[in-house]
C-alpha positions in Angstrom: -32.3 -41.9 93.5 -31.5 -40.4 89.8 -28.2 -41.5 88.8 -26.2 -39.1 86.9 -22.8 -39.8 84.5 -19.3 -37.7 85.1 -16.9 -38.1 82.5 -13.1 -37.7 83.7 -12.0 -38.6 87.5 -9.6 -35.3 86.9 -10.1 -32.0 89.5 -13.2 -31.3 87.7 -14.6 -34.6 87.2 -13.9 -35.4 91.3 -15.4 -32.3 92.7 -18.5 -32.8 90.5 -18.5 -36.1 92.1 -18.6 -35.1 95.4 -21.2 -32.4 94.9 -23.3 -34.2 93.3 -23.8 -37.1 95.7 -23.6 -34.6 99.0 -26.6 -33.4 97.4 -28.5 -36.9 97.2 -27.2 -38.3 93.4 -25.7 -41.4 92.8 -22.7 -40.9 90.8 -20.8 -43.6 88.0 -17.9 -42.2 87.4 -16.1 -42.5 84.2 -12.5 -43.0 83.9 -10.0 -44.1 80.8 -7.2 -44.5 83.0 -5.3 -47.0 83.9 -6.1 -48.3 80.2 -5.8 -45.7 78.4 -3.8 -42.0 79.4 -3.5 -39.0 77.3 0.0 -38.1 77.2 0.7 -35.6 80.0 -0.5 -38.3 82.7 1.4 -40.9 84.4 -0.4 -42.7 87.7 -3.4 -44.3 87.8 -4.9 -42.1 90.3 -7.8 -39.4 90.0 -7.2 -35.9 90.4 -3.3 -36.0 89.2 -1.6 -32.8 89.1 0.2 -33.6 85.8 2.4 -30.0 85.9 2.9 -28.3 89.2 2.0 -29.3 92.8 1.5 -25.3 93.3 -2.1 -24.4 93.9 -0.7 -20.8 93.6 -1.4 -18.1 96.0 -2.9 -18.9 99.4 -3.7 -15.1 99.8 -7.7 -14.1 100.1 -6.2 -10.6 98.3 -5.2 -12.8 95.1 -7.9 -14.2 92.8 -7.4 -17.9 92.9 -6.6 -17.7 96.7 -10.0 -16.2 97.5 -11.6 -19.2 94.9 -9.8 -21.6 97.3 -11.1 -20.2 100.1 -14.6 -19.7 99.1 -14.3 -23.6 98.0 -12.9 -24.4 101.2 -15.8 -22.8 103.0 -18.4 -24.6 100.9 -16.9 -28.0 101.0 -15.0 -28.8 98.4 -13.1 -32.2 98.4 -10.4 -30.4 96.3 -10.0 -27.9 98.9 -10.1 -30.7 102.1 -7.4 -32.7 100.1 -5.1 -29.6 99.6 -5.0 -28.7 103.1 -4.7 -32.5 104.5 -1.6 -32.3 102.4 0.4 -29.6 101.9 3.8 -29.1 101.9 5.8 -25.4 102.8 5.4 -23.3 100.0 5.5 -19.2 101.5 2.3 -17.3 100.3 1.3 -20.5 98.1 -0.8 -23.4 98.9 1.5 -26.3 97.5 0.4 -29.9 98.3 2.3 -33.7 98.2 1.0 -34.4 94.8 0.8 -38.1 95.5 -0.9 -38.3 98.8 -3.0 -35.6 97.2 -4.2 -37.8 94.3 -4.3 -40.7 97.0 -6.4 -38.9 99.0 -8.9 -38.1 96.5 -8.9 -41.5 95.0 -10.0 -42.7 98.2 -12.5 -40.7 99.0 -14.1 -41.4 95.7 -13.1 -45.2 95.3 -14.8 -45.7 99.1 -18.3 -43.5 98.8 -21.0 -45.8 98.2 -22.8 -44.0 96.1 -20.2 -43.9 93.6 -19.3 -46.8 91.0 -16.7 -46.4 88.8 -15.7 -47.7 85.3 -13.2 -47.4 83.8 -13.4 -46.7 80.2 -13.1 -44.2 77.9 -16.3 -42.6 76.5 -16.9 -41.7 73.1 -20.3 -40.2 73.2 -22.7 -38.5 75.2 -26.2 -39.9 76.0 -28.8 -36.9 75.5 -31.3 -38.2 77.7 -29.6 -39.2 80.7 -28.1 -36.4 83.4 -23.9 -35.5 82.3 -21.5 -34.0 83.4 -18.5 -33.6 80.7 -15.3 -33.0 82.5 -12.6 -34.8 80.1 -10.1 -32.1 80.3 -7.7 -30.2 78.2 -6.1 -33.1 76.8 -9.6 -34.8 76.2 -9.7 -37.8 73.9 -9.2 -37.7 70.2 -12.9 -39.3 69.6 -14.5 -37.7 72.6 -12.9 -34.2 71.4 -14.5 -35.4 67.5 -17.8 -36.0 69.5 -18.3 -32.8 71.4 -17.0 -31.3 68.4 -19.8 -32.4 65.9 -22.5 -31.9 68.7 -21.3 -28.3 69.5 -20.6 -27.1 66.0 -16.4 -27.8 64.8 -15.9 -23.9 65.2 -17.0 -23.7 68.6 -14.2 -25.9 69.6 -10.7 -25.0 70.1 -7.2 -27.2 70.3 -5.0 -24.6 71.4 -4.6 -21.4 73.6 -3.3 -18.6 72.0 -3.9 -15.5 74.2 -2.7 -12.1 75.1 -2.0 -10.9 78.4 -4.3 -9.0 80.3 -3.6 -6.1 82.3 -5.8 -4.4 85.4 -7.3 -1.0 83.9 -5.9 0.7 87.1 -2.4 -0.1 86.5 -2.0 1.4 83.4 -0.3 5.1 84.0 -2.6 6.9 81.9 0.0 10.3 82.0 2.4 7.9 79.6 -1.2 6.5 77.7 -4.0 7.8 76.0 -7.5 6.8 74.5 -7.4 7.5 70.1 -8.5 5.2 67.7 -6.7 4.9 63.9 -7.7 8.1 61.9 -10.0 9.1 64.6 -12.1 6.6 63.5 -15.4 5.4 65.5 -15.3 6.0 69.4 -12.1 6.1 71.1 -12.1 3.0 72.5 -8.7 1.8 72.7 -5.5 2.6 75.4 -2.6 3.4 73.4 0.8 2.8 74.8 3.2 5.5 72.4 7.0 4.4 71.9 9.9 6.4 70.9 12.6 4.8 68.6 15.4 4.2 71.4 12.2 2.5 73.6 10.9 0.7 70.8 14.8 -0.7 69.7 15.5 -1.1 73.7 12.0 -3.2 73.7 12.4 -5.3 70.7 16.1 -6.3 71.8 14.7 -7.3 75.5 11.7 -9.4 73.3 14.1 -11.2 71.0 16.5 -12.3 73.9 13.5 -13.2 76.9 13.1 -16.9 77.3 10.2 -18.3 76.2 8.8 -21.4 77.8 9.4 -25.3 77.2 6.9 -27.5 75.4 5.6 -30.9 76.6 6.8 -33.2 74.6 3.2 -34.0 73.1 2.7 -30.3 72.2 6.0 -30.4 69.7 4.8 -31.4 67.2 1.6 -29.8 66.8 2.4 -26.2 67.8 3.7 -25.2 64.4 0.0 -25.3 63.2 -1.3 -22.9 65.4 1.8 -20.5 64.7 1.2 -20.0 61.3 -2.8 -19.1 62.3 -2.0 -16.9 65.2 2.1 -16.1 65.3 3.5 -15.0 68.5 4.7 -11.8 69.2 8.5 -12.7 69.8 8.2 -14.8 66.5 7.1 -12.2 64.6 9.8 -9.8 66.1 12.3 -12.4 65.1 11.4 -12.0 61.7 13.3 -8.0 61.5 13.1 -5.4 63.7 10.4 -3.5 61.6 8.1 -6.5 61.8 6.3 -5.5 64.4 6.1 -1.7 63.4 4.2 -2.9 60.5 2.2 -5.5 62.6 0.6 -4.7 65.9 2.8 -2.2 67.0 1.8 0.3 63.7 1.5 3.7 64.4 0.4 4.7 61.2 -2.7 6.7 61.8 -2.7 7.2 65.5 -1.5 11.1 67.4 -2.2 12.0 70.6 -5.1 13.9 70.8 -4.3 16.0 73.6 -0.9 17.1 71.7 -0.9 15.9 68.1 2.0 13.8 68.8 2.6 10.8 66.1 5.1 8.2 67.5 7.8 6.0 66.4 5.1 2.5 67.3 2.5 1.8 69.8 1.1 -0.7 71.3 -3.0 -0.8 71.9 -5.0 -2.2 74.7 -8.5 -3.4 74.2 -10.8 -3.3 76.7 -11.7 -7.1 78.0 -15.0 -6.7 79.8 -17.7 -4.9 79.5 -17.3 -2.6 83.2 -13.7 -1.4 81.4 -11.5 -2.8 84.2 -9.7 -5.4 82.2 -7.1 -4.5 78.7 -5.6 -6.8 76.3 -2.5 -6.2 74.8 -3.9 -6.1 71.0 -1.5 -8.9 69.0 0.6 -10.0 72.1 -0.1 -13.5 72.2 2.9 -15.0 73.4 5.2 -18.1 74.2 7.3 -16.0 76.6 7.6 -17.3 80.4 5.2 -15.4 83.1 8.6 -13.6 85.1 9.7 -12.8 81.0 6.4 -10.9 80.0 6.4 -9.0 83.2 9.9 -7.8 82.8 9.3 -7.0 78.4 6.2 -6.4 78.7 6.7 -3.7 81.5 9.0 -1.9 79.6 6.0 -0.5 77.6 5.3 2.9 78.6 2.2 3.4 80.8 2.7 -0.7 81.4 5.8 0.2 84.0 3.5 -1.3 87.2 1.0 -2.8 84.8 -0.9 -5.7 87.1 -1.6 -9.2 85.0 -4.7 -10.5 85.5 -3.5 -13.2 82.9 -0.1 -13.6 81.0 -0.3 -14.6 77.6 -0.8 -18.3 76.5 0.0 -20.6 73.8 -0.3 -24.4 74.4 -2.7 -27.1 73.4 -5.8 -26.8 75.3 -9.0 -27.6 73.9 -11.4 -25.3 74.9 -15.1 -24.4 73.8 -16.7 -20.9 72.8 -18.6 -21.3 76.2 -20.2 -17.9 75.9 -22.0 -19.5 72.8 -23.0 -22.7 74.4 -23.4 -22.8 78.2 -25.3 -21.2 80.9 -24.2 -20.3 84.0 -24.9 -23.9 85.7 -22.4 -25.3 83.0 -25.2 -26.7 81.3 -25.7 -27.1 77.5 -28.1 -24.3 76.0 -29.0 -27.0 73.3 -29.2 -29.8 76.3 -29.5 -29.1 80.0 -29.0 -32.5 80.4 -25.3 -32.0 79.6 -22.9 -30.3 81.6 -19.6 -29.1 81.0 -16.9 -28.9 83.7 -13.0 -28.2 83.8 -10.4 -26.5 81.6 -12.7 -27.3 78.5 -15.2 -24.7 79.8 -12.3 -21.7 79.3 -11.5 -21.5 83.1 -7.9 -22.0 83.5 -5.8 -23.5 86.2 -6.4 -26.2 89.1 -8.6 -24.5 91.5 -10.4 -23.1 88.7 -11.3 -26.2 86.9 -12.4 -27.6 90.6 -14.8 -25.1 90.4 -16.3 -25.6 87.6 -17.0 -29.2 88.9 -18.6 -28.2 92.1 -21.1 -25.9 90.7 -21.6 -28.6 87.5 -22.0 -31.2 90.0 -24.0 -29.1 92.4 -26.8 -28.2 89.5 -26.6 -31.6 88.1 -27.4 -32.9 91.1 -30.4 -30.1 91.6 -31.2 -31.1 88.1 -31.8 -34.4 89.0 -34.0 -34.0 91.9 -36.2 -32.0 89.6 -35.4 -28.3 90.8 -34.3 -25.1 89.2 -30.7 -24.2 88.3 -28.4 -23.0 91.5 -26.9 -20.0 90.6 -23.8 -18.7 92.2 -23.7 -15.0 92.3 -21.5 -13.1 91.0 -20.1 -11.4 93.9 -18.2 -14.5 94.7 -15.2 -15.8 92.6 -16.7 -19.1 92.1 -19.7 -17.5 90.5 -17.8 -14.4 88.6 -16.3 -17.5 87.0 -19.7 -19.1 86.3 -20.5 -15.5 84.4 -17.6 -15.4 82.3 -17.6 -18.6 80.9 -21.2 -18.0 80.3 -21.3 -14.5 79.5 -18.1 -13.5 78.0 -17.1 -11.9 74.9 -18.2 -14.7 72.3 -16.0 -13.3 69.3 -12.8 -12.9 71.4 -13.4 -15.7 74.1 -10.1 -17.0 75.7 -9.5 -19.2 78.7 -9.0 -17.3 82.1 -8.0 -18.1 85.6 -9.3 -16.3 89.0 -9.0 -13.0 89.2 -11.0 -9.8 90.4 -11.0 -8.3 87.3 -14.2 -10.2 86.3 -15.7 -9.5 89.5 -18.6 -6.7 89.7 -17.2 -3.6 91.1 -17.7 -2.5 94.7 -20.4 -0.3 95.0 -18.2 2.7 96.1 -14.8 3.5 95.5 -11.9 2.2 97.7 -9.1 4.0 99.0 -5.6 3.2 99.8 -4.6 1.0 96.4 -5.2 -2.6 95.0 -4.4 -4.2 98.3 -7.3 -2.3 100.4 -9.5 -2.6 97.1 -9.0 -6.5 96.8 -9.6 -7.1 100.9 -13.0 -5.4 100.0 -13.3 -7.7 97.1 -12.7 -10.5 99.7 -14.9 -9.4 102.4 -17.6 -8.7 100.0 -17.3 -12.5 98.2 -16.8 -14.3 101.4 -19.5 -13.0 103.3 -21.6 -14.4 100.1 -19.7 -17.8 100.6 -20.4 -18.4 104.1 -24.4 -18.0 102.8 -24.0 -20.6 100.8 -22.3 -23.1 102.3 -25.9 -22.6 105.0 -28.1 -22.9 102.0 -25.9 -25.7 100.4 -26.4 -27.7 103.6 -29.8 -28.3 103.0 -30.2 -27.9 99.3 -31.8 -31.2 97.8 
């Protein structure tokens, strides 16, 4: 029996566990705590939930609830935790973050093909089997080491991210596709602003409450404002600011009328099929209820859907499209895997995900067999694809959502609702076929 190395007993690091010796590996588990702790955790457990103990939306219609599902299905220990302990929580899947931690310590602590250490790791062995899943908050020397074996600019400390809004939410009767000076394709949605909406708008952006630091973050997130300034900064700094920033509509009419307008605001498209926009220079410190009531204010952004609100935190991240496959291996290595928030998926259930199909095709890797691919029809595998896939000059973290998704193959009536249930029905049907084949795989 091949034994292979996990690094980091977090959500990632547990389900890659798990996968990997269902499918016949034995497992040491590497973990730094109890002796060591990065700053946002505080038990000694695996799989803490160091911020909320919301797994979000419990809904097959939502994104991450349709990832839960499909994980749920294909037995995830993630997934068995979360429902052994949940607590009330409406449409949301919220668990007991202590029996939930406890749970999964167990499990892990008690499988017999697992050993644990607990240390921290500092390098990565190129010829052995690994699966990296140290987190956002990884280690300053194991974040130096990845660094130097990925290439330093392929490896990022913070988030600093723009929302991103469903194409079919955007009322295109308010906006319209120009590019500056009718330059090149028109390729960009432009959002057009009078003066008493732009004024209304930057008064609402100046007030909105932006969200509260972690303590560890204090300190270090003037760096990355001066590289990459959010929106409500750069607002702060006159009421032009922004009119002279991203918002300039110097060069842009509308070329159905000819109109020029007081500022707009441009979307870029965000994947390749056109069913994702970025708000071009919105990167932003605001809460999530803040940017959907300023950001909404925007014309033609009035029922504008976020597949993600905009980010700015410390998060290291890698330019995954540059560096992994969809397996979460290492182009340069298959031997090494990636797994967790460090890949650029984002959130809980997400990194969870990550682990099961590292640990999964670790585990495959190990017995000698080719790479298990998840397809992209499911949300597990559209995940897979982006991180693999995605735009490697503009790559940001992102969490579940049917954005990245291949379309249906015909159009469906009756709104987002009816569109997403075909999503569903489409990505589960695909999940219940592998959890048959991942029954006997290896």
């Amino acid at each position: 029996m091949k034994n292979i190395n996990i690094y980091g007993a977090g959500l990632a690091g547990c389900e890659a566990a798990w996968q990997a010796v269902r499918h016949g590996a034995h497992v040491t588990l590497y973990e730094m705590k109890p002796h060591k702790k990065s700053p946002a955790h505080h038990s000694d457990t695996f799989a803490e939930l160091v911020c909320s103990n919301s797994l979000r939306s419990a809904e097959i219609t939502n994104g991450v609830g349709l990832l839960k599902e499909e994980l749920f299905r294909m037995g995830s220990l993630i997934m068995e935790s979360a429902r052994k302990t949940q607590v009330a929580a409406g449409g949301a899947l919220a668990v007991d973050r202590v029996l939930f931690s406890e749970y999964i310590t167990d499990k892990i602590r008690s499988h017999p093909e697992i050993g644990i250490v607990e240390q921290e790791m500092t390098s990565i062995p190129e010829d052995e089997i690994t699966v990296v899943a140290t987190g956002p908050l990884t280690s300053d020397a194991m974040a130096s080491y990845i660094s130097n074996l990925i290439g330093g600019n392929s490896l990022h400390f913070f988030d600093a991210a723009a929302p991103i809004v469903d194409a079919e939410s955007i009322d295109m009767t308010k906006a319209f596709y120009a590019t500056r000076y009718d330059k090149g394709s028109p390729d960009y949605i432009n959002c057009p602003m009078s003066e008493d909406e732009y004024k209304a708008f930057y008064k609402a952006l100046t007030e909105a409450k932006t969200a509260e630091l972690h303590e560890f973050e204090k300190g270090e997130k003037i760096k990355v404002f001066e590289g990459c300034m959010p929106v409500e900064v750069m607002a702060s700094r006159g009421e032009d600011t922004l009119r002279f920033g991203p918002m300039k509509p110097v060069g842009i009419k509308n070329p159905a009328t000819g109109e020029e307008y007081y500022a707009i605001v441009q979307l870029r498209r965000e994947n390749e099929e056109g069913t994702m926009f970025n708000l071009v220079g919105f990167q932003t410190h605001l809460t999530f209820p803040e940017q959907r009531r300023v950001f909404r204010m925007i014309p033609g952004l009035e029922n504008a859907e976020f597949h993600r609100y905009g980010v700015m935190h410390r998060n290291t991240f890698m330019n995954s499209p540059e560096l992994l496959e969809p397996d979460y291996s290492l182009r340069a290595n298959r031997n090494i895997y990636f797994a967790g928030q460090m890949t650029g998926v984002e959130g809980y259930i997400e990194s969870a995900a990550s682990g099961f199909v590292a640990g999964t095709n670790a585990a495959v890797k190990a017995a000698g067999r080719d790479p298990f691919i998840f397809p992209e029809e499911t949300m597990i595998g559209a995940m897979a694809h982006y991180v693999a896939r995605g735009d490697k000059t503009q790559f940001q973290p992102m969490n579940a959502n049917f954005g990245i998704i291949p379309p249906l193959a015909q159009k469906v009536k009756g709104g987002k609702k009816f569109r997403n249930e075909a999503y569903a029905h489409r990505a589960l049907e695909k999940a219940d076929e592998l959890a048959k084949i991942l029954e006997e795989l290896v």
